[in-house]
N, C-alpha and C positions, 0 to 999 in steps of 0.2 A: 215166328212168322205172323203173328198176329198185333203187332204192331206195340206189343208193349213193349217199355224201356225199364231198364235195371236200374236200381237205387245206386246208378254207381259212383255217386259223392259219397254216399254211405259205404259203399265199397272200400273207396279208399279211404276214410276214415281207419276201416278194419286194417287194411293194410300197413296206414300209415302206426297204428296200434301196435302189430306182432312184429312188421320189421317184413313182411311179406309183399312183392312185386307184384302190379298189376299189368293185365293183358287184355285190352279193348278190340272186341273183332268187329272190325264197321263194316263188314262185307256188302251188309244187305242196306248199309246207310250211306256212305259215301258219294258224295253226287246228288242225294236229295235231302239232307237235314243241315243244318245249320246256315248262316247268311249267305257264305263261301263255299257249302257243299262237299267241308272237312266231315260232316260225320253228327252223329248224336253227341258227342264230346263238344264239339262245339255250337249245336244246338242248344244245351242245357244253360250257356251261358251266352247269349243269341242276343243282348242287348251290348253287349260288351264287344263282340266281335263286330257288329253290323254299323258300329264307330268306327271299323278301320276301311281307311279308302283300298288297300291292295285287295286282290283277289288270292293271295297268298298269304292268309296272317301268321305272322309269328303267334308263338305259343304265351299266352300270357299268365307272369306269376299269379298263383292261387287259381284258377280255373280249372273245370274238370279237365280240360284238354292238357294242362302243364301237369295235374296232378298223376296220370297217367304214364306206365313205364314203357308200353307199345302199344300201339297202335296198327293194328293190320287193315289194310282193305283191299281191294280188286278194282282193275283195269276194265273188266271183261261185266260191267252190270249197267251202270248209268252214264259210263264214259264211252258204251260200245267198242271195246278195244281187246288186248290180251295180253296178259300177267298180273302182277299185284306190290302190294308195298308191306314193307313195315317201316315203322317210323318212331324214332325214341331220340335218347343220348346216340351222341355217338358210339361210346362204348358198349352200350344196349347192343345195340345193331351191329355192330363189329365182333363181337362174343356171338348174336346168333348166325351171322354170317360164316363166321369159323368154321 
């Protein structure tokens, strides 16, 4: 809560190392970090994304945001609403959904 952010390119490096899944919790980011307000995932790479005209961008190869296997956030913080998401492959998200 103190505003620092995780080495999490180096994260998935590790990851992408042992063969091990990553899991991004943008609870407290969603709505105030990146061009779009996807999150610190897509902060990290905040010149890349802030070239796309949608307010919805796709995920782009090699980015922190593509290199990610889920992605969770909430409804109920900077959106003022209520419930949440998770966001990945389909199959990702159809396996946790099960």
């Amino acid at each position: 809560m103190c505003g620092s952010i995780a080495p999490i390119e180096k994260i998935c490096d590790l990851a992408d190392k042992y063969g091990a899944i990553t899991f991004l919790d943008e609870v407290h980011a969603v709505g105030m970090y990146g061009p779009h307000g996807a999150g610190v995932a897509e902060h990290l790479n905040y010149d890349i994304y802030a070239s796309q005209d949608t307010p919805n961008p796709a995920s782009i190869k090699g980015t922190v945001m593509d290199r990610v296997d889920i992605i969770t956030g909430t409804l109920g913080k900077a959106y003022g609403c209520v419930g949440g998401y998770i966001a990945g492959s389909a199959a990702m998200v159809d396996t946790v959904a099960a």
